[in-house]
VOLUMFI-588822 format. One line per field, with one value per residue: chain; residue number from 1; y, x, z of N, C-alpha, C in turn. Coordinates in steps of 0.1 Angstrom, whole numbers. Example, Ala and Ser with C-alpha at 12.3 -4.5 7.8 and 13.67 -1.06 7.14 Angstrom:
# residues 2
cadena	(A,A)
num	(1,2)
n.c2	(-57,-22)
n.c1	(132,128)
n.c3	(78,71)
ca.c2	(-45,-11)
ca.c1	(123,137)
ca.c3	(78,71)
c.c2	(-33,0)
c.c1	(132,129)
c.c3	(78,79)
***
This chain:
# residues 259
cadena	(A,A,A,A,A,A,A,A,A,A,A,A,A,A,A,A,A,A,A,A,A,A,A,A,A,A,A,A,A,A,A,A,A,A,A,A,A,A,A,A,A,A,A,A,A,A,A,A,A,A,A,A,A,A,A,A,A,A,A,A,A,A,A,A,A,A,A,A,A,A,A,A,A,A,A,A,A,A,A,A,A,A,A,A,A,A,A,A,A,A,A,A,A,A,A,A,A,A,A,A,A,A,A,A,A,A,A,A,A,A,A,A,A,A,A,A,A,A,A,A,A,A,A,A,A,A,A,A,A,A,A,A,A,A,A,A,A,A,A,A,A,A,A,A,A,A,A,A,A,A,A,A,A,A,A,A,A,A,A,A,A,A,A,A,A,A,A,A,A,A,A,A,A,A,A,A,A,A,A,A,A,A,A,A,A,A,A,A,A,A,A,A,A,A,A,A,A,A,A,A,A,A,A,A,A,A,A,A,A,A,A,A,A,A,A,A,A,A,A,A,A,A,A,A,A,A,A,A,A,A,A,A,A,A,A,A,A,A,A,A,A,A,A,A,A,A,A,A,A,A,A,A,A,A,A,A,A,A,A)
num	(1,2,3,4,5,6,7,8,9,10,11,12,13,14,15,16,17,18,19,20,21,22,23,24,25,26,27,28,29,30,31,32,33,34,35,36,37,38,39,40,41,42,43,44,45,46,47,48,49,50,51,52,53,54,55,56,57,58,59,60,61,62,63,64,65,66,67,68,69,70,71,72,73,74,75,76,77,78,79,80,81,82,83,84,85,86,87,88,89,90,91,92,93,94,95,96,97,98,99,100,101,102,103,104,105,106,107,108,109,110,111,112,113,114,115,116,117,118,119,120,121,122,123,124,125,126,127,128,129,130,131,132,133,134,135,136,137,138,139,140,141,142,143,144,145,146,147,148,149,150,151,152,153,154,155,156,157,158,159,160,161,162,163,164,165,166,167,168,169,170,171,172,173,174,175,176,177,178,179,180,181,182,183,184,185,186,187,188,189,190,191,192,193,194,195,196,197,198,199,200,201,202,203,204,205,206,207,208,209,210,211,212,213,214,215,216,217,218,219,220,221,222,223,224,225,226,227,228,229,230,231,232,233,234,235,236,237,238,239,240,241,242,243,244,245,246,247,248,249,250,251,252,253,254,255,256,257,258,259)
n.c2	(845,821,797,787,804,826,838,815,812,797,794,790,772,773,748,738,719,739,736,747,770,765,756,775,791,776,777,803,801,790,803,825,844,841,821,803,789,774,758,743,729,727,706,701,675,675,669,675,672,688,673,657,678,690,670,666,687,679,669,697,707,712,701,683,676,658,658,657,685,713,733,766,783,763,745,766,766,740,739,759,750,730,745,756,781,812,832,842,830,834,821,819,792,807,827,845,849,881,890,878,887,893,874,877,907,914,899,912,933,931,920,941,960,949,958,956,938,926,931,947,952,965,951,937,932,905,887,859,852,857,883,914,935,959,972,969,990,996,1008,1025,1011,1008,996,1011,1019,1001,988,1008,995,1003,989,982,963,939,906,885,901,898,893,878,876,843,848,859,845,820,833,845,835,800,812,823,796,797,816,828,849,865,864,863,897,893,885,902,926,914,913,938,954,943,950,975,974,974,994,990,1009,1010,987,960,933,912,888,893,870,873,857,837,819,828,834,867,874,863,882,906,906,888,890,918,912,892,910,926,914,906,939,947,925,935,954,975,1001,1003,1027,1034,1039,1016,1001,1022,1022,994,1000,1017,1001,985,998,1012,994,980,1001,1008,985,985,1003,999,980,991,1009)
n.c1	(1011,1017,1046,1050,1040,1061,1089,1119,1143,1179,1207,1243,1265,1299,1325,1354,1371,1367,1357,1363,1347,1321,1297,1284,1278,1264,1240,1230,1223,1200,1187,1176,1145,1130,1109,1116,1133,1162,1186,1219,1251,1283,1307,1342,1354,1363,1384,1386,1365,1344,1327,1308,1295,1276,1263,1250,1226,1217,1187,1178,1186,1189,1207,1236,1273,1302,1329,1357,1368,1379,1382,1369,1356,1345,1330,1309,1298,1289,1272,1254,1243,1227,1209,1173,1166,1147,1162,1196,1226,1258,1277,1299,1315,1330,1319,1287,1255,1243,1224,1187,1172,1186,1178,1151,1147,1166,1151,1122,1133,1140,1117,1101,1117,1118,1136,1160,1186,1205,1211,1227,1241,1250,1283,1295,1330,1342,1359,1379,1364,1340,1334,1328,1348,1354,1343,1329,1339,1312,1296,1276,1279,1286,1282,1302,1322,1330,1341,1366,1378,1366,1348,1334,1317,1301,1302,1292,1267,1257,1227,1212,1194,1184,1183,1201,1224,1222,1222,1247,1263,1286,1305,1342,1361,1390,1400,1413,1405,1391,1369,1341,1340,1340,1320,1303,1308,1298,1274,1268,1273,1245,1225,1206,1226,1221,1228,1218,1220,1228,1217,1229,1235,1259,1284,1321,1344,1375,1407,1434,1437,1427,1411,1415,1436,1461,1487,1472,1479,1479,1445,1444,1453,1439,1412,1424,1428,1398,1394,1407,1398,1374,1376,1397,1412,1450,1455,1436,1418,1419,1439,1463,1457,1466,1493,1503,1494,1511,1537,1529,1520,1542,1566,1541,1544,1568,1568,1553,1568,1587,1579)
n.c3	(1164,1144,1145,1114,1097,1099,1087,1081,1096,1091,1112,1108,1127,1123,1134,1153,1171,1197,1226,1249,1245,1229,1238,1253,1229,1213,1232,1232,1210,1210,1229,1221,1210,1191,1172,1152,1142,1124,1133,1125,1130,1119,1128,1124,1128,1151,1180,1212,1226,1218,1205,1221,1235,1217,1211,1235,1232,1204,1198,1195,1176,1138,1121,1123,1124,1124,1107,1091,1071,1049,1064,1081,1062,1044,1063,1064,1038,1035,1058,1046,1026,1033,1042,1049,1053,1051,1055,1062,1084,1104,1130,1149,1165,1189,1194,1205,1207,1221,1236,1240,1220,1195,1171,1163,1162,1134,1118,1123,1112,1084,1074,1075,1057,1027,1008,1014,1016,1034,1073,1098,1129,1165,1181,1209,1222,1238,1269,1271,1296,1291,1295,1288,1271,1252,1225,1192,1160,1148,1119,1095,1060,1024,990,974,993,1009,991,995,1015,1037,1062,1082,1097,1122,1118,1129,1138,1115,1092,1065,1033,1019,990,983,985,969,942,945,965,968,994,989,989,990,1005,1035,1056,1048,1037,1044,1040,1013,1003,1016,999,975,978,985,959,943,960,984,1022,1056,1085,1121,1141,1180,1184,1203,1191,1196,1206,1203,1206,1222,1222,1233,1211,1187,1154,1154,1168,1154,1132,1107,1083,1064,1058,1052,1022,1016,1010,992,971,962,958,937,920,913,896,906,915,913,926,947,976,998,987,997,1025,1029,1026,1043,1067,1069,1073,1096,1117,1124,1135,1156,1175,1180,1195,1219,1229,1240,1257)
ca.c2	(841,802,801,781,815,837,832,803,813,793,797,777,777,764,744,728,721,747,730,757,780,761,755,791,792,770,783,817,806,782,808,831,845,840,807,796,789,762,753,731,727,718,703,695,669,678,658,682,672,693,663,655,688,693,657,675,695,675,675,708,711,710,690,687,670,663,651,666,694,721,745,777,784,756,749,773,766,729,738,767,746,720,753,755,794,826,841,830,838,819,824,810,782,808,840,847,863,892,889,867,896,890,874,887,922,912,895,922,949,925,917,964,967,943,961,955,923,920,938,941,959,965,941,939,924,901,880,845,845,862,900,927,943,968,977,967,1000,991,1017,1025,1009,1003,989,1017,1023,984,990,1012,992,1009,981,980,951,928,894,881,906,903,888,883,871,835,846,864,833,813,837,850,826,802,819,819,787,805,831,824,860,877,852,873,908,899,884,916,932,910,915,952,955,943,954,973,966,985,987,997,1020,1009,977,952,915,898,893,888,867,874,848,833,807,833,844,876,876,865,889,905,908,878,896,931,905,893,926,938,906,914,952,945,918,945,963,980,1008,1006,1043,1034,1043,1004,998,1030,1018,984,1002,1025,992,979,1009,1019,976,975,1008,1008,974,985,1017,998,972,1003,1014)
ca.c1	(1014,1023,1060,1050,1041,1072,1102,1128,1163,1191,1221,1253,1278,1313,1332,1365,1381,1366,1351,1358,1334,1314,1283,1282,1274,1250,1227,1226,1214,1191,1178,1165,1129,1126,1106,1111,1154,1170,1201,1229,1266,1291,1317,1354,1365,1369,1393,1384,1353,1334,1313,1299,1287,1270,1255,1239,1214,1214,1178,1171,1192,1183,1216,1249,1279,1316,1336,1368,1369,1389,1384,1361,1348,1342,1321,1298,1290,1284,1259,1245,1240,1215,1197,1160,1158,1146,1170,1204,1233,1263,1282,1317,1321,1336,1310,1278,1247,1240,1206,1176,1161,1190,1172,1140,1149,1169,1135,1116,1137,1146,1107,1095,1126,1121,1148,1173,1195,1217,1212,1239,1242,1264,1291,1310,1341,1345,1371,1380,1361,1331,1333,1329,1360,1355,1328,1337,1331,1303,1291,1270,1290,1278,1294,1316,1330,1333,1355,1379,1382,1354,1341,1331,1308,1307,1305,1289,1257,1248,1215,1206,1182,1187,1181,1212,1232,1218,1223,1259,1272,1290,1316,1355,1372,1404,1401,1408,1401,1383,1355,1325,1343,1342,1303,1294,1311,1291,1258,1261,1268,1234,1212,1213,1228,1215,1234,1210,1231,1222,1213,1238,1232,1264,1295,1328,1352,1389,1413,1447,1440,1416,1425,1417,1450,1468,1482,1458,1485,1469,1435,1440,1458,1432,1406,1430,1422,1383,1394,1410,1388,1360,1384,1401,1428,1466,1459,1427,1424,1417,1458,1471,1456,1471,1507,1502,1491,1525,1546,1532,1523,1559,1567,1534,1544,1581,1566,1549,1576,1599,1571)
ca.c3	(1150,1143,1138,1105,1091,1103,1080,1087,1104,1097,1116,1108,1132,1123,1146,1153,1188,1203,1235,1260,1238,1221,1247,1252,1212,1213,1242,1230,1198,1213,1238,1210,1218,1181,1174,1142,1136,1122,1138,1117,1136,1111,1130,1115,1131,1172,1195,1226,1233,1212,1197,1233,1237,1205,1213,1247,1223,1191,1196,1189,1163,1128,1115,1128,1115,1129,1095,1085,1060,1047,1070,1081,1052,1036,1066,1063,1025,1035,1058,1037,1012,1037,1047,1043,1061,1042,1058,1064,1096,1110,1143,1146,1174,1202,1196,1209,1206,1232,1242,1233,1212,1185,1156,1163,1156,1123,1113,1122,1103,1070,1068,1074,1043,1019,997,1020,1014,1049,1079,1111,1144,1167,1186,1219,1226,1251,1265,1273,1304,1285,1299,1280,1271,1240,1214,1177,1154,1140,1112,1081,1049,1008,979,977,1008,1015,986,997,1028,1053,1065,1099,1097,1127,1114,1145,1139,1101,1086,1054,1024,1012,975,980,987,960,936,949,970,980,999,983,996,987,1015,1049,1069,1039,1032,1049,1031,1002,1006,1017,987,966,985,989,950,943,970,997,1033,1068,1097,1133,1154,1195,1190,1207,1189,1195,1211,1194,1214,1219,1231,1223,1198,1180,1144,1147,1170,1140,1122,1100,1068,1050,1057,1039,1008,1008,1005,981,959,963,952,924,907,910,885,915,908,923,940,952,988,1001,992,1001,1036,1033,1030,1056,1079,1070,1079,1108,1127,1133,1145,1167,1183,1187,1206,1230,1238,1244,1268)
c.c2	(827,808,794,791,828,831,822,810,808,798,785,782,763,760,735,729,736,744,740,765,776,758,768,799,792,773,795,815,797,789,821,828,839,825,802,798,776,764,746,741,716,718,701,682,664,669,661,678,677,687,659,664,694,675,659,678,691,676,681,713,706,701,694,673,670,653,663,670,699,736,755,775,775,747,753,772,756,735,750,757,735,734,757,774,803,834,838,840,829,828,810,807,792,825,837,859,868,889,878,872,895,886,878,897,925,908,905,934,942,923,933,964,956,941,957,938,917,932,932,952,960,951,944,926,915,890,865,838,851,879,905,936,956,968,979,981,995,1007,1014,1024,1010,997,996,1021,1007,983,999,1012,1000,1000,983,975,942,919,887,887,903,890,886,872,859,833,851,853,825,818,844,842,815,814,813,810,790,815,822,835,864,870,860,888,906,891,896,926,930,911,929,955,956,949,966,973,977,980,997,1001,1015,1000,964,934,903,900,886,882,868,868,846,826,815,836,852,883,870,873,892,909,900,885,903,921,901,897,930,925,908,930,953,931,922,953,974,984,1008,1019,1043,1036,1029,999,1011,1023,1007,986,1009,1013,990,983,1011,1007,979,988,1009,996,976,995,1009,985,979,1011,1007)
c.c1	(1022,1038,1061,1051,1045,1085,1113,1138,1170,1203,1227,1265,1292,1322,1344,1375,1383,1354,1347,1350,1320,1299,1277,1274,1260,1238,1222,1219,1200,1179,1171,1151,1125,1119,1110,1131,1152,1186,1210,1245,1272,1305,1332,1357,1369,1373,1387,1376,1342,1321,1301,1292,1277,1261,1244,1227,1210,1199,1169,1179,1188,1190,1227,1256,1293,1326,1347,1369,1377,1390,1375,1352,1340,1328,1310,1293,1287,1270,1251,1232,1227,1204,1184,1155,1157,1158,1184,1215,1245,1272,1287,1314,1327,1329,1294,1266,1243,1234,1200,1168,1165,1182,1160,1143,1157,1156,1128,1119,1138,1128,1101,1103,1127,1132,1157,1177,1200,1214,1223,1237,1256,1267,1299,1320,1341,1359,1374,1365,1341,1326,1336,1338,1363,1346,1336,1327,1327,1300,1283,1279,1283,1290,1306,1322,1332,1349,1366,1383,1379,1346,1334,1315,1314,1299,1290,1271,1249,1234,1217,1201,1195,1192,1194,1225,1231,1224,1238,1268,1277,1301,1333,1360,1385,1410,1401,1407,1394,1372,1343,1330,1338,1323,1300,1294,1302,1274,1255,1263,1256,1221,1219,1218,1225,1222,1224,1217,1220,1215,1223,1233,1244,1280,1307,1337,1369,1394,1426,1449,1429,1418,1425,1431,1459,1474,1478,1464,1475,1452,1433,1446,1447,1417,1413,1426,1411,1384,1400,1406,1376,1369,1393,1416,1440,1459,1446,1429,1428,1438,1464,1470,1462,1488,1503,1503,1505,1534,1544,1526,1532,1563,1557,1540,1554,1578,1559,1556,1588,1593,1568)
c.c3	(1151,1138,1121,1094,1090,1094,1089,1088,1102,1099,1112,1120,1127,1135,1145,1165,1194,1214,1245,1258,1235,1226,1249,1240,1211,1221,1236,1218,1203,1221,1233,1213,1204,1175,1161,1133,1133,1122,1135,1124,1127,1119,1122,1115,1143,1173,1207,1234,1230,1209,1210,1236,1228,1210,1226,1241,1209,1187,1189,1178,1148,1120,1122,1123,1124,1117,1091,1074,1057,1050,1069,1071,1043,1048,1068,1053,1027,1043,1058,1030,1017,1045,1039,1047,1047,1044,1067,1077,1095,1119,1145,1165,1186,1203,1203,1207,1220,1241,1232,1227,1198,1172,1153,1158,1141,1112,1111,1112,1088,1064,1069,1061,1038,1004,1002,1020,1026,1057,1091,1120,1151,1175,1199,1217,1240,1255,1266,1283,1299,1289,1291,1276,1263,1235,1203,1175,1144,1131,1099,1067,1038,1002,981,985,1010,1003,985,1016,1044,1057,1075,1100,1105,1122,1120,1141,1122,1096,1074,1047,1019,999,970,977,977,949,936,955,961,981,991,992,1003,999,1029,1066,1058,1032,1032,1039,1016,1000,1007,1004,976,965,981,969,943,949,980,1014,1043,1082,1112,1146,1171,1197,1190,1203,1193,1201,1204,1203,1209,1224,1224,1212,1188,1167,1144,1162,1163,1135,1111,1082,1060,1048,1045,1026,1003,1001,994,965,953,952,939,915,902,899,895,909,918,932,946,970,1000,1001,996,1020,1039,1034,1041,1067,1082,1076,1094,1118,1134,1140,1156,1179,1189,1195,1221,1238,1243,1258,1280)
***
């Protein structure tokens, strides 16, 4: 089959002085068995070195950019918004995809279920040096269960339809951990989303300058914004869970510096 007449792929990956990663990124997406991606790297900005390495492969890339923005998100709606794919992705500047089977098998399952809007899989963890450290819990979510804060969507693995983006996107500026959540929220309302138990697409990296070592307060704030602009009730289970977080952080953290 000519890749002319297999749906278009864009990936965006967002990037900003993240050099030690950032080659790592780009191969994996590059080394997709899948023929027919378009590749756009929206830079911020980089000091590090980043721009030289993105200049390595310009190439094969579909656009790339290193102009100062306002961050993550805003990113990824810039180069949404120059994507030509059916089918849209993005993978953050210090992740990876797994294998070179990754978008193929998204493709494959998004074009067998044409009802389905977004599909995801699972995720490992890995760490600075790229070993495998953990296995994100990936699981089967919907509308409602996303809203009462069951997510377990890695980031890193999801797919989905263009028309959805168009018609739903962009992503909240406003947000700076809860961008993709509350996309999904807005995705899986409409359509809906499939997650494929045992198939490993993508690796999530963990390091020191990561955000999701941050802590993840401003996150659930802002889920709980998401949950109550859907008409979301105080005793709903999504905040009972974001007190609970609160309560029991600080004693878990003081138990293990006691340990």
């Amino acid at each position: 089959m000519k890749p002319a007449s297999l749906p278009l792929v864009t990936i965006v990956t967002p990037s900003f002085n993240q050099a030690d990663y950032l080659e790592a990124t780009i191969k994996s997406v590059l080394e997709q068995s899948y023929p027919h991606i378009e590749y756009i790297i929206m830079d911020g900005g980089s000091t590090d070195g980043s721009v030289d390495i993105i200049k390595k492969y310009e190439g094969k890339l579909g656009y790339w950019e290193s102009v100062k923005d306002k961050g993550q998100t805003d990113a990824i709606n810039k180069g949404f918004n120059r994507a030509q794919g059916e089918i849209l992705a993005w993978l953050n500047s210090d992740d990876t995809y797994a294998n070179s089977n990754a978008v193929a098998g998204a493709v494959n399952f998004l074009t067998a279920n044409p009802a389905v809007a977004m599909v995801y899989a699972d995720c490992d963890f890995i760490n600075e040096q790229g070993q495998v450290i953990g296995k994100f819990a990936s699981r089967q979510t919907d509308y409602a269960k996303l809203r009462t804060g069951y997510v377990h969507i890695p980031q890193q693995t999801m797919f989905f339809r263009a028309k959805y983006w168009k018609e739903l996107g962009p992503l909240d500026p406003s947000f700076y951990f809860a961008m993709d959540y509350d996309l999904w929220v807005r995705i899986a309302k409409h359509a809906p989303i499939q997650y494929l138990p045992g198939k490993t697409w993508a690796n999530f990296r963990i390091h020191t300058s990561s955000k999701t070592n941050v802590n993840d307060e401003r996150g659930w704030k802002e889920m709980l914004r998401v949950h109550y602009r859907d008409g979301g009730s105080f005793f709903a289970p999504i905040v009972a869970k974001y007190y609970l977080r609160k309560i029991i952080g600080p004693l878990w953290k003081w138990r293990i510096k006691k340990s």
